[in-house]
DRENTOR-845046 format. One record per residue: residue number from 1; residue in one letter; x, y, z negated of N, C-alpha, C in turn. Coordinates in steps of 0.02 Angstrom, whole numbers. Layout:
DRENTOR-845046
+-----+----+--------+--------+--------+--------+--------+--------+--------+--------+--------+
!   i ! aa !     nu !     nv !     nw !    cau !    cav !    caw !     cu !     cv !     cw !
+-----+----+--------+--------+--------+--------+--------+--------+--------+--------+--------+
! NUM !  a !      X !      Y !      Z !      X !      Y !      Z !      X !      Y !      Z !
...
+-----+----+--------+--------+--------+--------+--------+--------+--------+--------+--------+
END
This chain:
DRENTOR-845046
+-----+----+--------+--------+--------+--------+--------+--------+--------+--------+--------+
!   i ! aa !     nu !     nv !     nw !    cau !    cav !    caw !     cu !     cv !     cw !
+-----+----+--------+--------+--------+--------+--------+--------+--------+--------+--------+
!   1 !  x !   9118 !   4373 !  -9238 !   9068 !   4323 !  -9223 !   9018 !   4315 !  -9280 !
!   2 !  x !   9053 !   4300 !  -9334 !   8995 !   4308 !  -9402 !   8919 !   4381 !  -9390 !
!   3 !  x !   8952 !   4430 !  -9386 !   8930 !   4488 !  -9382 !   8878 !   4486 !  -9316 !
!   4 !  x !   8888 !   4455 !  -9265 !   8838 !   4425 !  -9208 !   8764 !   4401 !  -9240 !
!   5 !  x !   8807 !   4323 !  -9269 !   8738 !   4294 !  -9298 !   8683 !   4308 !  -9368 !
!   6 !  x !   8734 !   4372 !  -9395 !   8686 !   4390 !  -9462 !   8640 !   4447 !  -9398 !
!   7 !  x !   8646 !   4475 !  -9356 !   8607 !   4499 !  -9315 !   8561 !   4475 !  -9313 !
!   8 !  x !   8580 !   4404 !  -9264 !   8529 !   4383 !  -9213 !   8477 !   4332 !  -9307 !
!   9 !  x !   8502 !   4307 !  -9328 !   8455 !   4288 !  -9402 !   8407 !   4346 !  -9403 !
!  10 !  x !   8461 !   4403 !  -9439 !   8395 !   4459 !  -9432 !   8343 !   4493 !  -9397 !
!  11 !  x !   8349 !   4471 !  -9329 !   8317 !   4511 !  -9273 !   8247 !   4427 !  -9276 !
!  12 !  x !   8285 !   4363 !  -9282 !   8232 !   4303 !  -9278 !   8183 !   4299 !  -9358 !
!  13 !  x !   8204 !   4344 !  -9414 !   8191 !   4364 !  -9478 !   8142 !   4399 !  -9462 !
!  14 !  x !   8117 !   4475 !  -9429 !   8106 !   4516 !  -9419 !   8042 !   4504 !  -9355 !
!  15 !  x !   8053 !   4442 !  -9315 !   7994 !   4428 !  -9281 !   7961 !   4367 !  -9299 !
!  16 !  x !   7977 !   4332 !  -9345 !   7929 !   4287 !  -9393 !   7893 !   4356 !  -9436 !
!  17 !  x !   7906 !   4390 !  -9429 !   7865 !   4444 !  -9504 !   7804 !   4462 !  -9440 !
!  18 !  x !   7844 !   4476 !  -9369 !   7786 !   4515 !  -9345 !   7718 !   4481 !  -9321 !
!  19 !  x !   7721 !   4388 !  -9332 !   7689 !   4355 !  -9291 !   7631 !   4352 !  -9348 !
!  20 !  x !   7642 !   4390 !  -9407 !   7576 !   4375 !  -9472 !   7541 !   4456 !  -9432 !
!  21 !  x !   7563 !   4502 !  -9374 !   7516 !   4547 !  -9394 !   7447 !   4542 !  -9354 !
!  22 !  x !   7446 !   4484 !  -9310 !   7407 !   4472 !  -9268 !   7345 !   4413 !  -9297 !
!  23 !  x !   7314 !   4409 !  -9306 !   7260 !   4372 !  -9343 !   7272 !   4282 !  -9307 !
!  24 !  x !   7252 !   4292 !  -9250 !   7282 !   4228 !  -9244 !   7336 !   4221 !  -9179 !
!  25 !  x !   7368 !   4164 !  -9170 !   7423 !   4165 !  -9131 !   7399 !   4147 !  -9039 !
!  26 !  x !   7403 !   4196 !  -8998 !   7365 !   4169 !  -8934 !   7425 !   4111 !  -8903 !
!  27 !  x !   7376 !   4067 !  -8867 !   7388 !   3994 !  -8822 !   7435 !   4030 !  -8781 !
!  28 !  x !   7467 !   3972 !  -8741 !   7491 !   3988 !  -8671 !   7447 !   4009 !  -8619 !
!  29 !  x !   7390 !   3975 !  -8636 !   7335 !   4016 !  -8564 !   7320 !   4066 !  -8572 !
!  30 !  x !   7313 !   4102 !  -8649 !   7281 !   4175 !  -8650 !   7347 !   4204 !  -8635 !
!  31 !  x !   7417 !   4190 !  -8656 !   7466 !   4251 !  -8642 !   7467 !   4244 !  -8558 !
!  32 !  x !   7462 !   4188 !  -8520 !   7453 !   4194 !  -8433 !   7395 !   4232 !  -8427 !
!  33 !  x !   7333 !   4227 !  -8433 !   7282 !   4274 !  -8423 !   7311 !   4344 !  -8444 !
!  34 !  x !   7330 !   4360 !  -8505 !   7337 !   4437 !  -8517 !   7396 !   4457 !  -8473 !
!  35 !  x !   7450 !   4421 !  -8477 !   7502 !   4439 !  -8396 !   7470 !   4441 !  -8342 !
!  36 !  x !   7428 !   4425 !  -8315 !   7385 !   4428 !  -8251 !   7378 !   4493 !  -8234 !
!  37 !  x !   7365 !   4527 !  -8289 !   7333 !   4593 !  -8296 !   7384 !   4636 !  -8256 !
!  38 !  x !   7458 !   4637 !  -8281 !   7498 !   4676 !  -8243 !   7535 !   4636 !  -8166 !
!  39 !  x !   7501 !   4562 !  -8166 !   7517 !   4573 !  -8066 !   7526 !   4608 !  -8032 !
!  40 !  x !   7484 !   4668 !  -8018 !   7492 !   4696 !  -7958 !   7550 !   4759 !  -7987 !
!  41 !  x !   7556 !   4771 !  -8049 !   7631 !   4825 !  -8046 !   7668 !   4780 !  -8042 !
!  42 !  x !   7684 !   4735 !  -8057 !   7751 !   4686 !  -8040 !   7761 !   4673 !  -7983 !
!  43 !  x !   7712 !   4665 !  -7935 !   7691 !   4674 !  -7858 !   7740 !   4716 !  -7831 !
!  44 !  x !   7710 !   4795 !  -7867 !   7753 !   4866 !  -7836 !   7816 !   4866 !  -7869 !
!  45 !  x !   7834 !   4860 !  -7926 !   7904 !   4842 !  -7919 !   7955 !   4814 !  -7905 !
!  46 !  x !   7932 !   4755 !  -7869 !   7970 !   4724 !  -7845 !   7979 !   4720 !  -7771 !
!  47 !  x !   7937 !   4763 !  -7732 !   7909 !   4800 !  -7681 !   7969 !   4860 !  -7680 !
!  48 !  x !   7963 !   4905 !  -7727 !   7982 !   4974 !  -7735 !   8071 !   4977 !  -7754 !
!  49 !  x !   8081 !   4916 !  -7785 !   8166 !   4862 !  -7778 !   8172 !   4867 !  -7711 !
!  50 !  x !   8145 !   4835 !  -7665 !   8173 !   4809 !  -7595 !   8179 !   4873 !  -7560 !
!  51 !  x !   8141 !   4920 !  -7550 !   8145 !   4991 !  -7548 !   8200 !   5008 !  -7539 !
!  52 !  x !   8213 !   5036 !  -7603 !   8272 !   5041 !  -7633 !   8326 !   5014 !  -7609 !
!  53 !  x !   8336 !   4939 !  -7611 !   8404 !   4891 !  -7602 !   8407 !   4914 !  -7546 !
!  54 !  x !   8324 !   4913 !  -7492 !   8334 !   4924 !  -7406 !   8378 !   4990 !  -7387 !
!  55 !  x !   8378 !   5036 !  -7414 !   8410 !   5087 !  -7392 !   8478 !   5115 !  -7420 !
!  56 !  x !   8502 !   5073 !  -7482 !   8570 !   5078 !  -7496 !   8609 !   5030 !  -7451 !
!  57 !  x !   8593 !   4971 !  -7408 !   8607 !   4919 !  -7400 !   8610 !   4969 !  -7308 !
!  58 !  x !   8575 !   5006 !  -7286 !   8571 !   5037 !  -7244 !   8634 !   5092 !  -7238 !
!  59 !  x !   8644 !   5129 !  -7307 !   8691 !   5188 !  -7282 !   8756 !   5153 !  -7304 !
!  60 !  x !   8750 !   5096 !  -7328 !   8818 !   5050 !  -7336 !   8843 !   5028 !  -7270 !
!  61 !  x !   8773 !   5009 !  -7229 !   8816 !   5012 !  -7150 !   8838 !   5073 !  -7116 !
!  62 !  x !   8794 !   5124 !  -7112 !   8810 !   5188 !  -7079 !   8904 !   5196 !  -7116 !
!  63 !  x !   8890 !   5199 !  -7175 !   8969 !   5217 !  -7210 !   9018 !   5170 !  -7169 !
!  64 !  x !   9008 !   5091 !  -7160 !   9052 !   5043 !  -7131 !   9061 !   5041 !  -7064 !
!  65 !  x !   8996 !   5067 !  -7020 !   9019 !   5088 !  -6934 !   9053 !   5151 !  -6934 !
!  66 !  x !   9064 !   5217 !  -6993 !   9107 !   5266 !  -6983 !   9171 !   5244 !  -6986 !
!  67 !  x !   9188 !   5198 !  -7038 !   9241 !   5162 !  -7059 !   9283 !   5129 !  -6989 !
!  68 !  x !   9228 !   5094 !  -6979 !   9229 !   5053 !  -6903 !   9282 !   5092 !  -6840 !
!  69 !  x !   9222 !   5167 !  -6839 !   9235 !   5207 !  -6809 !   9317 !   5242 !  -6806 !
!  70 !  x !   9314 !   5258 !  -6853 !   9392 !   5269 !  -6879 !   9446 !   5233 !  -6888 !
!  71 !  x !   9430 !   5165 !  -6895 !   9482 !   5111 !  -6877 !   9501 !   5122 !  -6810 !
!  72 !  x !   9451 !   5092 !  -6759 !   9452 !   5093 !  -6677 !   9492 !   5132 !  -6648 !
!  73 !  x !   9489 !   5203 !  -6670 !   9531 !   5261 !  -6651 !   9609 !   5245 !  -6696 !
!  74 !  x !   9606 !   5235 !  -6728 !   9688 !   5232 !  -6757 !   9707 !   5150 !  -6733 !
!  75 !  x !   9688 !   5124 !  -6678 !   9684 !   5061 !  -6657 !   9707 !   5000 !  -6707 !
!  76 !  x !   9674 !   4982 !  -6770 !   9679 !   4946 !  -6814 !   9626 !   4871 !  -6796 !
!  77 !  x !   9641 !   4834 !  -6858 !   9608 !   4756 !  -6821 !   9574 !   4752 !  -6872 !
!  78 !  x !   9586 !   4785 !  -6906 !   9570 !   4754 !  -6988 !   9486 !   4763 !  -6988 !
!  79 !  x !   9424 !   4782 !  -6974 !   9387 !   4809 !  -6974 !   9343 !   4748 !  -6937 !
!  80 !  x !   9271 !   4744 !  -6928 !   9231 !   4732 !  -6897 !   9159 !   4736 !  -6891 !
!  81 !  x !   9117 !   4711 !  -6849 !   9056 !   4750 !  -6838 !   8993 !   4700 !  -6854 !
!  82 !  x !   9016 !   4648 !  -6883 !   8979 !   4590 !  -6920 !   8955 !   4647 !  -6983 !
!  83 !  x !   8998 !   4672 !  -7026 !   8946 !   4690 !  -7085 !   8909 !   4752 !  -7077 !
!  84 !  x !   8928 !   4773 !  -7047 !   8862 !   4826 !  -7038 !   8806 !   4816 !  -7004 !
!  85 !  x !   8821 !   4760 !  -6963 !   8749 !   4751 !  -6919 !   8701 !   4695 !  -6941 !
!  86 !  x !   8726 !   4663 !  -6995 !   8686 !   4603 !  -7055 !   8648 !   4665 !  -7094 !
!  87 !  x !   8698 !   4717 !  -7113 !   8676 !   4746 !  -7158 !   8608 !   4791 !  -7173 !
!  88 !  x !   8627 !   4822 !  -7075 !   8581 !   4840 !  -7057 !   8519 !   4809 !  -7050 !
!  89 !  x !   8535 !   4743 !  -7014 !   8451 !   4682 !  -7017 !   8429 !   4692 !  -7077 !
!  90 !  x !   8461 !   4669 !  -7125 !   8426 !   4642 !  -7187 !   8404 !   4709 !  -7230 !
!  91 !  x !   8418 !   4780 !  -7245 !   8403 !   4826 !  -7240 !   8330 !   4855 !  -7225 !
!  92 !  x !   8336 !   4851 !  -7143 !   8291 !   4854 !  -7133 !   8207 !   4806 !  -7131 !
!  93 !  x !   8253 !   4759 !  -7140 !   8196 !   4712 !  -7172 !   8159 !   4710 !  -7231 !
!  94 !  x !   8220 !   4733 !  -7286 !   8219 !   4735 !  -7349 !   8139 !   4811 !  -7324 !
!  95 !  x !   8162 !   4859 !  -7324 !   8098 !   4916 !  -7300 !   8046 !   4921 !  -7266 !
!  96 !  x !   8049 !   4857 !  -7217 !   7996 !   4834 !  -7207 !   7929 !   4768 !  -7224 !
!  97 !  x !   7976 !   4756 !  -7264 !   7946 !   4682 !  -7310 !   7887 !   4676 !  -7302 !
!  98 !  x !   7821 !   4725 !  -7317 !   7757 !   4700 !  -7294 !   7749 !   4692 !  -7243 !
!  99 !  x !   7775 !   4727 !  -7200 !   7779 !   4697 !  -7123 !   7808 !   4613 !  -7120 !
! 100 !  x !   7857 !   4622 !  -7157 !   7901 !   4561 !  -7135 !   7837 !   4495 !  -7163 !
! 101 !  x !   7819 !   4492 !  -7207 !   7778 !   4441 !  -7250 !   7730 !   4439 !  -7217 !
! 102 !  x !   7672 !   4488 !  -7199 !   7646 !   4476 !  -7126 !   7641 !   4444 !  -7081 !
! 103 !  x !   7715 !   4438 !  -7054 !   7727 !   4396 !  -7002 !   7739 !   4343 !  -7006 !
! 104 !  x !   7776 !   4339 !  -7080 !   7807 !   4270 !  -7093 !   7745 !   4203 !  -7115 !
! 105 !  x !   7682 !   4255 !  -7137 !   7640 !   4211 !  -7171 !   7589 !   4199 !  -7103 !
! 106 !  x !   7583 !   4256 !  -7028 !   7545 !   4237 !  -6991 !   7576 !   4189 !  -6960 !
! 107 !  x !   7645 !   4189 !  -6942 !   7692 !   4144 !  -6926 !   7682 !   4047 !  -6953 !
! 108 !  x !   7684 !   4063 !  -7012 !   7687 !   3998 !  -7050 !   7612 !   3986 !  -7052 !
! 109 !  x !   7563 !   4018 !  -7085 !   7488 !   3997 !  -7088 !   7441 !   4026 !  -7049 !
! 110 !  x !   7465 !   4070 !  -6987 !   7396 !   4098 !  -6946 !   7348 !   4143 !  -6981 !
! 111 !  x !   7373 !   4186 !  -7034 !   7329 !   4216 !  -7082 !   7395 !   4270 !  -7125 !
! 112 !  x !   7353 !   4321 !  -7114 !   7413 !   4365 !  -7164 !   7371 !   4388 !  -7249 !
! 113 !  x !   7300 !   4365 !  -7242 !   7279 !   4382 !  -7323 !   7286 !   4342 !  -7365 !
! 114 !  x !   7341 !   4375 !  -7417 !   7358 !   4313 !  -7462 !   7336 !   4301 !  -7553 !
! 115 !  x !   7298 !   4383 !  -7530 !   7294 !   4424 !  -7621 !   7222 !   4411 !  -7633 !
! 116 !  x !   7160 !   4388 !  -7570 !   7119 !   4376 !  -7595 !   7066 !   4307 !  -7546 !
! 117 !  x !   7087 !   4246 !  -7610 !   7060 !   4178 !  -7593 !   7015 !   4196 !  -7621 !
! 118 !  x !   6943 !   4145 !  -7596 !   6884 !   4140 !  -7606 !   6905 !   4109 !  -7708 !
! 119 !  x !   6844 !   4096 !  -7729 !   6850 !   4073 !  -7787 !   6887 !   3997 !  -7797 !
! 120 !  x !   6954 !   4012 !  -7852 !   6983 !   3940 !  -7831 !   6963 !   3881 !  -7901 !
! 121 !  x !   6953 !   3820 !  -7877 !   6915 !   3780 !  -7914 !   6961 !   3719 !  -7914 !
! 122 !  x !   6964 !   3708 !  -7978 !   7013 !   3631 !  -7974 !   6959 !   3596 !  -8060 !
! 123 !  x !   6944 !   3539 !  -8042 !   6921 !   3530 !  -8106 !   6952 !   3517 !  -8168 !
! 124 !  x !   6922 !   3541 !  -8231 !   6949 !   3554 !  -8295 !   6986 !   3593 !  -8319 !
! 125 !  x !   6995 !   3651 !  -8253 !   7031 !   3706 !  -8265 !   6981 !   3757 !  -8268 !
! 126 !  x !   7011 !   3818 !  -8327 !   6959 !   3862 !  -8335 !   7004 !   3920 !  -8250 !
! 127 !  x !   6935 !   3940 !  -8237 !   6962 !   3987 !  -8168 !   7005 !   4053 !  -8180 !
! 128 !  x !   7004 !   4085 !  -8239 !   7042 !   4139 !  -8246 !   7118 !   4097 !  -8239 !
! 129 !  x !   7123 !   4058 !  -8278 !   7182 !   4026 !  -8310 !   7208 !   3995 !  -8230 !
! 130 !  x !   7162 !   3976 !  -8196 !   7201 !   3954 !  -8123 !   7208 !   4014 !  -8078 !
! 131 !  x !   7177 !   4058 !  -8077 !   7204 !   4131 !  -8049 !   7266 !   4156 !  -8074 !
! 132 !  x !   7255 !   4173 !  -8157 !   7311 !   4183 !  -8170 !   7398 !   4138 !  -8172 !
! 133 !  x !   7389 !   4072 !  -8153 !   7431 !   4029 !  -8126 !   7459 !   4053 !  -8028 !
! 134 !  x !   7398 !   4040 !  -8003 !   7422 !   4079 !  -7929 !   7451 !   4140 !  -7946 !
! 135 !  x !   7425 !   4175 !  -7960 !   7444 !   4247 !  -7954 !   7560 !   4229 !  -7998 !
! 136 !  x !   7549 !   4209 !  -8048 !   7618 !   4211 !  -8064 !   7662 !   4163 !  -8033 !
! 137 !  x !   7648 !   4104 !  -7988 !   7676 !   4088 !  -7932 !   7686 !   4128 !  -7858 !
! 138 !  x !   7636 !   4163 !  -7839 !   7634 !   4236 !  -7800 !   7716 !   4242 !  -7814 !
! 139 !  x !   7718 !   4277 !  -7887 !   7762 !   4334 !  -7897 !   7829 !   4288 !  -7918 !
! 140 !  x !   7837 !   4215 !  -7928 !   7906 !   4199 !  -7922 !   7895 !   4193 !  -7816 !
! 141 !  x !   7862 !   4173 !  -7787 !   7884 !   4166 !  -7724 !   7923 !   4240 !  -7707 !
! 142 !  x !   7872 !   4291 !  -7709 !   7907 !   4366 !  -7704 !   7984 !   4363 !  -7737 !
! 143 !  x !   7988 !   4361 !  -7791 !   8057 !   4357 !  -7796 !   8105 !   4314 !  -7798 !
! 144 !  x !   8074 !   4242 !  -7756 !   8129 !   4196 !  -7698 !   8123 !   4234 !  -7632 !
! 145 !  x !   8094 !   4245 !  -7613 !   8103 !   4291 !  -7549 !   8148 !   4361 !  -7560 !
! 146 !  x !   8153 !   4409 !  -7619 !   8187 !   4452 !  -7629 !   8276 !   4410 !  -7643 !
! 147 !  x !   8250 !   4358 !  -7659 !   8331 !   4330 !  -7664 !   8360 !   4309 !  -7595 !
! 148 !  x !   8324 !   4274 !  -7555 !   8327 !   4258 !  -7500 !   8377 !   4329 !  -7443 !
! 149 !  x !   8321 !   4395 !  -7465 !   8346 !   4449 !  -7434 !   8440 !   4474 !  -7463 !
! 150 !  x !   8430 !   4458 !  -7503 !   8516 !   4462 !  -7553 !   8550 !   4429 !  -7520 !
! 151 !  x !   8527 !   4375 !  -7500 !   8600 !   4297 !  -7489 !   8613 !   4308 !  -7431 !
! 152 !  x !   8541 !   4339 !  -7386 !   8544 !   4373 !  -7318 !   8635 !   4391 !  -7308 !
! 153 !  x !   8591 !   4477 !  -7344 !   8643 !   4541 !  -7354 !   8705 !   4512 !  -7379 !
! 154 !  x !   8730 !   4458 !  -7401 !   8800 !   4442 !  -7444 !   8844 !   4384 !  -7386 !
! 155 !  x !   8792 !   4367 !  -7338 !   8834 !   4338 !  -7273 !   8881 !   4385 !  -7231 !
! 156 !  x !   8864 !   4443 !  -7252 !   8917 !   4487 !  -7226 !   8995 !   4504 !  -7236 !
! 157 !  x !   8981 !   4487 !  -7311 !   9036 !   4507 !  -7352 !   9105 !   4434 !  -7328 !
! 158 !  x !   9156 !   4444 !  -7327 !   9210 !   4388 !  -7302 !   9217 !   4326 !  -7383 !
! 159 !  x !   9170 !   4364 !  -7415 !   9194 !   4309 !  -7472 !   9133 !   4286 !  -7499 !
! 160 !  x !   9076 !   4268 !  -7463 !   9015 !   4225 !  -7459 !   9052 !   4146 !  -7450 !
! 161 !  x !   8983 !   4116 !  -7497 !   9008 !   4066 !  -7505 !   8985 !   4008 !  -7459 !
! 162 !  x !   9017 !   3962 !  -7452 !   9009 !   3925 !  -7416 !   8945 !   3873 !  -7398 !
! 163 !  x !   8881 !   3880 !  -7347 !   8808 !   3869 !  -7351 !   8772 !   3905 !  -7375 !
! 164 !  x !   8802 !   3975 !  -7380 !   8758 !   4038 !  -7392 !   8702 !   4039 !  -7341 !
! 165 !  x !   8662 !   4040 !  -7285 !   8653 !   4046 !  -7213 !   8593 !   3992 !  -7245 !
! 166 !  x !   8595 !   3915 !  -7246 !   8547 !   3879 !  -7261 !   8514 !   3905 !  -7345 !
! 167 !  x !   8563 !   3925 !  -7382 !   8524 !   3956 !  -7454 !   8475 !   3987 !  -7441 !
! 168 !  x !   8505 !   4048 !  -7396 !   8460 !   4088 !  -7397 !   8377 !   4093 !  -7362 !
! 169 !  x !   8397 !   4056 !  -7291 !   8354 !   4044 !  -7276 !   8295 !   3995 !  -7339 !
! 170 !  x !   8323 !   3949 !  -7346 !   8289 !   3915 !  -7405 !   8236 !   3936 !  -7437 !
! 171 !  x !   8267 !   3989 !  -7483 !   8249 !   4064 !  -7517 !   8183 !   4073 !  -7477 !
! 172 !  x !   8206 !   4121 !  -7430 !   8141 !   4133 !  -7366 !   8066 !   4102 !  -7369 !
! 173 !  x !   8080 !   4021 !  -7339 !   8029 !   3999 !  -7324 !   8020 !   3968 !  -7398 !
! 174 !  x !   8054 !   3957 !  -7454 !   8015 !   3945 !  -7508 !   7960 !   3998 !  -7549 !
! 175 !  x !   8003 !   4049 !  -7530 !   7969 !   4116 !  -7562 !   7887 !   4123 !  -7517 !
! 176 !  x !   7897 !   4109 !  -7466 !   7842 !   4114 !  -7405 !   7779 !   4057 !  -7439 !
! 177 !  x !   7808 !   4005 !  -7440 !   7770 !   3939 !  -7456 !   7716 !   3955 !  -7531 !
! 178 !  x !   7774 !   3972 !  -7577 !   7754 !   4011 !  -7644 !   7680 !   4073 !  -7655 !
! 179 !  x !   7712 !   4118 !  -7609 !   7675 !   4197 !  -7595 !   7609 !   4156 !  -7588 !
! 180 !  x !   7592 !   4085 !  -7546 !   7526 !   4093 !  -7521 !   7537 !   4019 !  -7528 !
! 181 !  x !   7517 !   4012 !  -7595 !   7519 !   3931 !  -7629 !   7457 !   3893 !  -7610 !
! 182 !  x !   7409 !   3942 !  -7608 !   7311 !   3885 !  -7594 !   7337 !   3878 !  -7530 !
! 183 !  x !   7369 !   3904 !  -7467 !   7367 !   3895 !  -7418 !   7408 !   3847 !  -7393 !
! 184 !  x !   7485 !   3842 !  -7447 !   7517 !   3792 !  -7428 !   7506 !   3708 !  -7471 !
! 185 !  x !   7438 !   3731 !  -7517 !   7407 !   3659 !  -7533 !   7346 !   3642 !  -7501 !
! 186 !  x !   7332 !   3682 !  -7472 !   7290 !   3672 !  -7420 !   7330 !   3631 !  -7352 !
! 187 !  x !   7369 !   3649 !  -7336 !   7397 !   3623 !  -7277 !   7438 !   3553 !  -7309 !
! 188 !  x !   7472 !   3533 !  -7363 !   7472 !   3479 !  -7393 !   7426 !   3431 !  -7397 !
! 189 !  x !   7368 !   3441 !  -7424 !   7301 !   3415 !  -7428 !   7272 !   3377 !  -7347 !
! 190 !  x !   7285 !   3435 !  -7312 !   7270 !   3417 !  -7255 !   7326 !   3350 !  -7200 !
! 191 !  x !   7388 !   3380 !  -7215 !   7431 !   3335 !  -7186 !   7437 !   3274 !  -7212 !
! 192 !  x !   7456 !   3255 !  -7290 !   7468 !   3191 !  -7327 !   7399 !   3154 !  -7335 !
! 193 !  x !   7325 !   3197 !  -7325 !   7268 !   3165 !  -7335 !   7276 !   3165 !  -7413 !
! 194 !  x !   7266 !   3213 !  -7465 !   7259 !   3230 !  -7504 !   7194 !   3245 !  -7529 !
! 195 !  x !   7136 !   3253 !  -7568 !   7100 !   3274 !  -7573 !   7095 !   3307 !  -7656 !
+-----+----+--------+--------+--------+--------+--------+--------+--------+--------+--------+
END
């Protein structure tokens, strides 16, 4: 344990030295503005994740209806056809995600463009700094909705926990609400009489 914290001293030693090589120290708004910059790869990776999850999450069912398959014939009980066919939904959802968000956002707001609002204006805010605010709310909604797709896929499993089903959904329409924030303060604004 000693040997831990002469580490972590030295590693917090070692980035006080590095914060003199920068002339001066940037705000919280300039490090959100310069993160802005990589939105849209964080976009595709987290895009190019669901991909991915979609089609392991896919031959995890194909593997569990062979399984299935081979139970049935050796007439066993033990087996059933709940996890492969969650697995399969959410899977294929997971691979179709821009489709799915599409729907979910024409669904919820009658509008599927969510990447480009007119110029957004709130006063005393500088506008990069409120772009770059949407835009990194965008990308936690995206990955409440990628969680959403998880809690999905883990209702399958016999040892999900109990109100998994409302989590996830949760997940879903929070991630949804998030993805397309002017639209869901727009519709706030509009319902509570907000201005």
């Amino acid at each position: 344990m000693p040997y831990l914290n002469t580490k972590l001293l030295l590693l917090v030693f070692l980035c006080t030295l590095l914060v003199g090589c920068s002339g001066t120290a940037p705000n919280a708004q300039q490090m959100l503005i310069n993160l802005s910059d990589s939105y849209p790869n964080i976009w595709r990776l987290i895009t190019a994740t669901l991909y991915v999850l979609g089609f392991l999450l896919i031959f995890k069912a194909l593997y569990n209806l062979k399984v299935y398959g081979e139970a049935r014939t050796a007439f066993s009980t033990q087996s059933n056809m709940r996890q492969p066919m969650i697995w399969t939904a959410v899977g294929v959802m997971m691979i179709y995600s821009p489709t799915a968000f599409q729907s979910f956002m024409l669904t919820s707001f009658g509008d599927t463009n969510i990447m480009s609002y007119r110029e957004i204006t709130v006063t005393g805010w500088d506008p990069n700094t409120l772009r770059a605010l949407v835009g990194f709310i965008q990308i936690i909604g995206l990955i409440s909705f990628f969680r959403g797709l998880v809690l999905l896929s883990k209702l399958a499993e016999n040892t999900g926990q109990q109100g998994s089903l409302p989590k996830s959904l949760f997940h879903l329409a929070g991630g949804v609400l998030a993805i397309n924030i002017v639209g869901t303060i727009k519709v706030l604004q509009n319902t509570l009489g907000f201005s």
